[in-house]
C-alpha positions as CSV (number, residue, x, y, z in Angstrom):
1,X,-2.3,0.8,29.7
2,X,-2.9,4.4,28.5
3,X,-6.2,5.5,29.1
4,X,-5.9,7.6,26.0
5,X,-7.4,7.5,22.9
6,X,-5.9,7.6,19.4
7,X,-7.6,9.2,16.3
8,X,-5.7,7.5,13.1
9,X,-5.7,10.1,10.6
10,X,-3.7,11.7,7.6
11,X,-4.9,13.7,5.4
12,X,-4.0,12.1,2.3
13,X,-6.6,8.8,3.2
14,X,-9.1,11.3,1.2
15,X,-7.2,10.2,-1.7
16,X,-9.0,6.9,-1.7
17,X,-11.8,8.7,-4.6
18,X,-12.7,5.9,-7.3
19,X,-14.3,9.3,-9.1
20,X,-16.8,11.4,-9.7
21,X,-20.5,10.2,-9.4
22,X,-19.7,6.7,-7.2
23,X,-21.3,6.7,-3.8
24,X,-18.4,6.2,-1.6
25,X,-17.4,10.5,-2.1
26,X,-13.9,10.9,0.3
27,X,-15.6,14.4,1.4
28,X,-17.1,12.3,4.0
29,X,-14.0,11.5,5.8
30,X,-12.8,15.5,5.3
31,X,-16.0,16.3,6.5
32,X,-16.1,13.9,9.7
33,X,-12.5,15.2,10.8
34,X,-13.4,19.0,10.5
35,X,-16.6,17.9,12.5
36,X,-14.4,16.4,15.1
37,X,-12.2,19.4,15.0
38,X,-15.3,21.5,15.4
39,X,-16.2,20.0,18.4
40,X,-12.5,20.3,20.0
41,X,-11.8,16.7,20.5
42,X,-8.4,16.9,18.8
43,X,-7.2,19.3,21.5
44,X,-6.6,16.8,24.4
45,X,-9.3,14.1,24.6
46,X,-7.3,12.5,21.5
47,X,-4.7,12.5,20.2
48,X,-4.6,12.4,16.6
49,X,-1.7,10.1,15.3
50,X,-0.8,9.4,11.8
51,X,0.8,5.8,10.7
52,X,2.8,5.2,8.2
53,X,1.0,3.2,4.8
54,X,1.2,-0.6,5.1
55,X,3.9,-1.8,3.8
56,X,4.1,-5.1,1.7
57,X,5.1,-7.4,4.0
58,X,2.0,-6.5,6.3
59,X,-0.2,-7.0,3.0
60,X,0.9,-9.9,2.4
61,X,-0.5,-11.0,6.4
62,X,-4.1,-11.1,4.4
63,X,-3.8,-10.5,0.5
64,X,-2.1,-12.6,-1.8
65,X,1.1,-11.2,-3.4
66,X,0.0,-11.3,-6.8
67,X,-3.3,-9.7,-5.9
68,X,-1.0,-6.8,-4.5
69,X,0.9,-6.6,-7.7
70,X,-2.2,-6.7,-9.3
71,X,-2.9,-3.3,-7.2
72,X,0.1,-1.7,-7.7
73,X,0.1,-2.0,-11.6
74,X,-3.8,-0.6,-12.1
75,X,-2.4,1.8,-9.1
76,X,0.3,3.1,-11.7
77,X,-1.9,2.7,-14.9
78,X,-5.8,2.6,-14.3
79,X,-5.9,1.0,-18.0
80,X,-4.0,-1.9,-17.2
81,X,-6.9,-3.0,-14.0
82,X,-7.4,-6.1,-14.0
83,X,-11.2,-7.6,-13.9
84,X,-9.9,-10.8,-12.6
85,X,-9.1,-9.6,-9.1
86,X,-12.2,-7.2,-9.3
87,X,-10.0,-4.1,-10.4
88,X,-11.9,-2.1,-12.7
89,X,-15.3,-2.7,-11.9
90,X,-18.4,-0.2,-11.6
91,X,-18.0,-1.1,-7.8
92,X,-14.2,-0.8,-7.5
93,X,-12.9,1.5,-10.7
94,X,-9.4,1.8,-11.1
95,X,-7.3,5.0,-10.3
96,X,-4.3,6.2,-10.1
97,X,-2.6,6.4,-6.5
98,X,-5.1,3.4,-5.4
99,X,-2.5,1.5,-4.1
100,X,-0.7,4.0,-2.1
101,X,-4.3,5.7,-0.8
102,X,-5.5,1.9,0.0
103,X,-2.1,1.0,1.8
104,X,-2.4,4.3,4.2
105,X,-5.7,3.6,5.1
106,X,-4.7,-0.1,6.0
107,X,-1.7,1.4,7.4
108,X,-3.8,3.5,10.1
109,X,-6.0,0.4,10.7
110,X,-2.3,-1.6,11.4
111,X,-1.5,1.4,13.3
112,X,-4.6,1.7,15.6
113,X,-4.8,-2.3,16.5
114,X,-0.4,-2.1,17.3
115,X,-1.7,1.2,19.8
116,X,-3.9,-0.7,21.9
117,X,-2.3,-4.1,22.1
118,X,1.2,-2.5,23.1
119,X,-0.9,-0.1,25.6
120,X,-0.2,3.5,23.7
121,X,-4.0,4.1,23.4
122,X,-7.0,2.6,25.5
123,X,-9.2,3.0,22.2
124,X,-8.3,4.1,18.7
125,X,-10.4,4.8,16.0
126,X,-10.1,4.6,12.5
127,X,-13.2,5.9,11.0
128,X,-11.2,5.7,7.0
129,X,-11.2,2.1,7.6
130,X,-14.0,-0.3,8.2
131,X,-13.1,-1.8,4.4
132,X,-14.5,-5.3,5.1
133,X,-15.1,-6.6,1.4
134,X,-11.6,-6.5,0.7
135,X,-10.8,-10.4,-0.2
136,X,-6.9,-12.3,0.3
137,X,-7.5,-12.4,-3.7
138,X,-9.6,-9.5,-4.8
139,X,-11.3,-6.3,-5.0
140,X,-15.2,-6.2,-3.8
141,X,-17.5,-3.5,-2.8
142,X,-15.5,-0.6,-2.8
143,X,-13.0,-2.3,-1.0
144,X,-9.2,-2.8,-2.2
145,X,-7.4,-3.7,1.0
146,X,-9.2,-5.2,3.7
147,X,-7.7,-3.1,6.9
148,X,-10.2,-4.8,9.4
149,X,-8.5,-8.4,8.3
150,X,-5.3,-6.9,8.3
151,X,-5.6,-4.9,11.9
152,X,-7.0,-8.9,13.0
153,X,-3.8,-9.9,11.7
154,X,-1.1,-7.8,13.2
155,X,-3.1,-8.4,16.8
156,X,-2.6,-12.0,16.2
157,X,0.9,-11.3,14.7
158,X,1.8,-9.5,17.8
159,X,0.8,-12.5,20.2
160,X,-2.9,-12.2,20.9
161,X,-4.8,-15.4,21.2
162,X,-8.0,-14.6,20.9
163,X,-10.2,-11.0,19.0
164,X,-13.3,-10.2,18.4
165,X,-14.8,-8.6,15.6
166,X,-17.5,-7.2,15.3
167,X,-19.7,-5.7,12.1
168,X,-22.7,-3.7,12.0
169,X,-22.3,-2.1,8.6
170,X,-25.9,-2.6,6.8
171,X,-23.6,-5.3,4.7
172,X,-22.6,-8.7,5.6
173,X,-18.9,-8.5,6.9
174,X,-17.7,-11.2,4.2
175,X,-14.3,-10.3,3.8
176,X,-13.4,-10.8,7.0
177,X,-15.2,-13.9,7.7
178,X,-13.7,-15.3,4.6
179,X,-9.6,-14.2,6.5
180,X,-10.6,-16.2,9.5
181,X,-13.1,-18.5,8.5
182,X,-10.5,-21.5,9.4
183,X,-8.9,-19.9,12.9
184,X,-10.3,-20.2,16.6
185,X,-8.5,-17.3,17.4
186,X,-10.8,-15.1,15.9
187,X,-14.5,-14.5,16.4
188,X,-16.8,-12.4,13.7
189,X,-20.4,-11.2,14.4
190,X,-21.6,-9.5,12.1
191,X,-25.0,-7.9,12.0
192,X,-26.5,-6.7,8.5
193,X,-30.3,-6.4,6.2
194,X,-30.5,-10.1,4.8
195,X,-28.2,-11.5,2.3
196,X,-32.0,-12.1,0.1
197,X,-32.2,-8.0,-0.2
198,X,-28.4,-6.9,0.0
199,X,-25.2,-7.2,-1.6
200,X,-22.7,-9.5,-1.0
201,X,-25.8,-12.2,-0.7
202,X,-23.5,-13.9,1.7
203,X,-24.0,-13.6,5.8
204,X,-26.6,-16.6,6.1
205,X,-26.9,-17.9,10.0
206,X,-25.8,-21.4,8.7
207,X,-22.5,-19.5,7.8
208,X,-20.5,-20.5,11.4
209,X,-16.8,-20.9,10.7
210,X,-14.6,-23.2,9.0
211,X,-12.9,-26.9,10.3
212,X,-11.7,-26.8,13.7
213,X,-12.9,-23.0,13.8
214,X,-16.5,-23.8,14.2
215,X,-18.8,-21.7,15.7
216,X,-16.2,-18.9,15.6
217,X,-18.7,-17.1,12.8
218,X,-22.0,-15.5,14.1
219,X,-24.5,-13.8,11.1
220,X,-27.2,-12.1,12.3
221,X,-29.4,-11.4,8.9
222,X,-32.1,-8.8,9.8
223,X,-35.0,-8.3,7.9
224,X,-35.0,-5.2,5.1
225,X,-36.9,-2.3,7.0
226,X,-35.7,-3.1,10.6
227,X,-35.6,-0.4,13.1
228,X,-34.6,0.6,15.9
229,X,-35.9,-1.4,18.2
230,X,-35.4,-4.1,16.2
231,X,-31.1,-3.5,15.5
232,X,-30.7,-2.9,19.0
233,X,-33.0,-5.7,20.0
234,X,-30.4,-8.3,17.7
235,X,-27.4,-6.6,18.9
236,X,-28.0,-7.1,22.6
237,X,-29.6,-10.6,22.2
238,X,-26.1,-11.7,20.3
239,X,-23.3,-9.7,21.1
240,X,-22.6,-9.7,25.1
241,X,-23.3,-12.9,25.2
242,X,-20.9,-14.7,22.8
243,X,-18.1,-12.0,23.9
244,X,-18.5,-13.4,27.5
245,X,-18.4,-16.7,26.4
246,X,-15.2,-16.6,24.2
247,X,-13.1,-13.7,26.1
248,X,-11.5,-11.8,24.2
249,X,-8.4,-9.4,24.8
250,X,-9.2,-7.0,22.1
251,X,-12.5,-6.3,20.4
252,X,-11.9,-4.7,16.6
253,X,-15.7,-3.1,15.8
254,X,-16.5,-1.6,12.8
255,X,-19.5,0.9,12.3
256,X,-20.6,1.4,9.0
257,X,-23.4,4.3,8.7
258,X,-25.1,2.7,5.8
259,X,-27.6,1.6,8.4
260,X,-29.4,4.5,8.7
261,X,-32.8,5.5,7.3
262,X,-31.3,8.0,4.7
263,X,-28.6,5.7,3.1
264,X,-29.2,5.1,-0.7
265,X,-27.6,2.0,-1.1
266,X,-29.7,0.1,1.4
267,X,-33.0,-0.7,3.5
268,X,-32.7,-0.7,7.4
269,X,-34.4,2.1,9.0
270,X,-31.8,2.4,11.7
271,X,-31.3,6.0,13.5
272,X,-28.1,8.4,14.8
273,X,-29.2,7.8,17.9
274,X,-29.3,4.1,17.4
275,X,-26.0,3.8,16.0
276,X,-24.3,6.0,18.6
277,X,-26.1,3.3,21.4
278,X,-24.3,0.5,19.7
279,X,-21.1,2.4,19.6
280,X,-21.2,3.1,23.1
281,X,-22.6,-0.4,23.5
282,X,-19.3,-1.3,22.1
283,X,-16.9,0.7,24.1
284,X,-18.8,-0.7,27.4
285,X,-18.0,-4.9,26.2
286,X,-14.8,-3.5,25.5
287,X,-14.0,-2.9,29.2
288,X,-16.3,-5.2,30.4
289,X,-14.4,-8.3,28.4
290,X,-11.4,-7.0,27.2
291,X,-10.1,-5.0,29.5
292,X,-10.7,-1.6,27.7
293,X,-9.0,-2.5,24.3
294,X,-11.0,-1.2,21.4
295,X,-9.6,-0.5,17.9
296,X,-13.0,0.8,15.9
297,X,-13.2,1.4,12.7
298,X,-15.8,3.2,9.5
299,X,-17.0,1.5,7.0
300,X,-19.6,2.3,5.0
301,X,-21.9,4.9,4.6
302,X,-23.3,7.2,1.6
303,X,-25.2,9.5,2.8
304,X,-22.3,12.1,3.5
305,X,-23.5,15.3,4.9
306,X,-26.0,14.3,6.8
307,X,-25.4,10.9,8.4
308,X,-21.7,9.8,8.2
309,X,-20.0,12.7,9.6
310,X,-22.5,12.7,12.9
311,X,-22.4,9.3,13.5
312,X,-18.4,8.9,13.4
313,X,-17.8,12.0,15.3
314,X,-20.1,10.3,18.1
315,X,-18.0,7.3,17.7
316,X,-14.8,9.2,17.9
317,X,-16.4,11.3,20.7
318,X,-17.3,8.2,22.8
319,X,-14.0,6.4,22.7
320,X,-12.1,10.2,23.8
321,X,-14.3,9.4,26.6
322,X,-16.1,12.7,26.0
323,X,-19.4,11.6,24.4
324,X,-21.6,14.4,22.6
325,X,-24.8,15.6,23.9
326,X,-27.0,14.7,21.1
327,X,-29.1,17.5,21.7
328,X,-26.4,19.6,21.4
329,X,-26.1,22.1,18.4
330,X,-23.8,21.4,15.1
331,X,-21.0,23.5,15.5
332,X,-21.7,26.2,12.8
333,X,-18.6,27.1,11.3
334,X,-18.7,23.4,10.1
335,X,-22.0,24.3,8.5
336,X,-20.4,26.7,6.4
337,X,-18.0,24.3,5.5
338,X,-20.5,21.6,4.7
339,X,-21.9,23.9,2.2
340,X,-18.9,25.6,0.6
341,X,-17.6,21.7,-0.2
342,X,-21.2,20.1,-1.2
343,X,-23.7,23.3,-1.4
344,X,-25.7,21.4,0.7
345,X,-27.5,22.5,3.7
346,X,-25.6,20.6,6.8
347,X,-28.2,19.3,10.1
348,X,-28.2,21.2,13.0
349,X,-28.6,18.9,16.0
350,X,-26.2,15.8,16.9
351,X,-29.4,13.6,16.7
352,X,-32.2,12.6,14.9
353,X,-34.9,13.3,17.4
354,X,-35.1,9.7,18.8
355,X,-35.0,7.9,21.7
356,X,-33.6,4.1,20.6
357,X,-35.2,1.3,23.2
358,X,-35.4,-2.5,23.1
359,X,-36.7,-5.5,24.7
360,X,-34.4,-7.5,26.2
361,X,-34.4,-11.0,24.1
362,X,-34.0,-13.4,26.9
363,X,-35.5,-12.0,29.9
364,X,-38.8,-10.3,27.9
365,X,-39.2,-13.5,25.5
366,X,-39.5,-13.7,22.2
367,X,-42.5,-13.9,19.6
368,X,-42.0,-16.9,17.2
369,X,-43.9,-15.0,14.4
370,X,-41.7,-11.8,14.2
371,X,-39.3,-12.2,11.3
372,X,-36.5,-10.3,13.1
373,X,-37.0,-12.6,16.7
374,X,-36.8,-15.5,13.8
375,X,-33.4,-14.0,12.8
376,X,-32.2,-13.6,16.1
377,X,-33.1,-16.9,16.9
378,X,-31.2,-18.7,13.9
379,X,-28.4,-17.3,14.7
380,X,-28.3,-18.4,18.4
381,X,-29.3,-21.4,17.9
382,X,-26.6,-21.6,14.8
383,X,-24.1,-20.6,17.5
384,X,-25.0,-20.7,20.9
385,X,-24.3,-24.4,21.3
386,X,-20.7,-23.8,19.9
387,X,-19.8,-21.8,22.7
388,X,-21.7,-24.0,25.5
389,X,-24.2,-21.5,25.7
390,X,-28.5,-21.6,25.6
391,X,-30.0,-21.1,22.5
């Protein structure tokens, strides 16, 4: 294997704008890569790699055809969406080029996961992708084509028996649950603010998998507010485990920024700091049970100058295998360009002042009256038992 890294990424995947005034602004992506580019890791640590837009066929290994037709014809005429397959919505408005911006960003998703399993790249990232509420059928939450589902698929496709996904976007990683809620070969963990206070409303612990693919669904639900202490606490107390127990030979992660303590949209208090320890969390299971192969992907994220672009440039730092100081300076020709795209005043530091710790669930103990060590705990003791493991 390659002990490179791939960076997916073409230009055009900023095309994926459902308009002026909806959260999910593309400068956030133009503004991660020219913060990657500021910090030099596109000159040797990776190599950034373009793939080609996912064609049909490769659609149609998660989305139903006449969903994709559905795509292509508000794709060509916005007025013709169709609010059947969630086209046209407030969430997921219609616009021309939608099916050719949503097919390259699957397309460098497709690309990434076919990098790693054939051994081109040790890791790749993806940070355009991430789009996990992308259903076989429909449209939801800003999501057209589901790009984690479909990077699950081509790894199966291509002969692996057995992935891990993991989610730790603020929101409940439904659409990919939903793909493989009926195969063994797949394993989701996701790890979001509680379906009670946060769109989709689905990610409940009871949620484990489908016939003859129990247990193969994990859902950790965290209280609204969590830290942290708190997120890191769940992550550790879930994660390692379960990827020990079911082995698998390539671990798909996607790290949506919308956990942070600035994001509009939701209501975990989750730092930089905390989300670059679960990304390098994630590289680290990746070689300790997969033997190195990562594909990670974006996700969410909406608050775009300050947050996304830090946090994804750590991620994309961290899998070069040239992580960023976080005390280290914003590269300042990136604050000019921060504020001649957004006129907003960019950070300065790669951190948010904070050093993230945690007790360890299992070897500290747990405190029956804690709402988040209650979350924890329904979700192990959902899914523990699945995979012979303690609750």
């Amino acid at each position: 294997m390659s002990g490179r890294a791939q960076l997916m990424w073409d230009e055009a995947v900023t095309g994926y704008d459902f308009g002026s005034g909806h959260p999910m602004d593309p400068v956030r992506l133009a503004l991660t890569m020219r913060l990657v580019e500021a910090f030099e890791l596109d000159r040797g640590p990776l190599e950034v790699v373009a793939a080609k837009p996912a064609g049909d066929s490769t659609l149609r290994l998660v989305h139903r055809e006449d969903y994709i037709a559905a795509v292509r014809r508000a794709s060509a005429d916005p007025a013709a969406a169709d609010l059947s397959y969630g086209l046209g919505t407030a969430d997921d408005p219609a616009f021309a080029g939608m099916h050719e911006a949503s097919a390259l960003i699957a397309g460098q998703s497709v690309g990434a996961a076919e990098a790693v399993w054939r051994g081109d790249a040790a890791h790749a990232v993806n940070f355009a992708g991430g789009l996990h509420h992308g259903m076989p059928g429909g449209a939801s939450g800003f999501c057209i084509y589901n790009d984690a589902s479909l990077a699950i698929a081509r790894l199966l496709e291509l002969g692996a028996e057995r992935v891990a996904y993991v989610d730790v976007d603020v929101h409940h990683g439904d659409g990919v649950q939903a793909t493989f809620w009926e195969d063994p070969r797949v394993l989701t963990i996701s790890l979001h603010e509680h379906p009670r206070t946060l769109f989709p409303q689905t990610g409940w612990p009871e949620e484990t998998g489908g016939e003859g693919a129990e247990g193969t669904a994990a859902n950790v639900a965290l209280p609204a507010g969590t830290g942290d202490e708190g997120w890191l606490r769940a992550f550790h107390a879930v994660v390692p485990e379960l990827l020990a127990a079911f082995r698998p030979q390539v671990i798909v992660t996607q790290h949506g920024a919308d956990t942070h303590f600035e994001d509009p949209l939701a209501h975990l208090a989750v730092s930089l700091d905390a989300q670059r320890a679960v990304a390098e969390a994630c590289h680290d299971l990746a070689h300790q049970y997969a033997d190195g192969r990562w594909v990670a992907l974006g996700g969410g994220g909406y608050a775009v100058v300050d947050v996304v672009p830090r946090s994804w440039t750590h991620l994309a730092a961290i899998a070069a295998g040239r992580p960023i100081d976080p005390a280290s300076m914003v590269p300042e020709q990136w604050r000019h360009e921060v504020f001649r795209r957004t006129r907003q005043l960019a950070p300065h530091r790669m951190t948010d002042g904070r050093t993230p710790q945690w007790r360890d669930f299992v070897d500290d103990g747990y405190d029956p009256a804690d709402r988040l060590d209650q979350a924890v705990l329904a979700t192990r003791r959902a899914v523990f038992p699945s995979h012979g493991l303690l609750p």
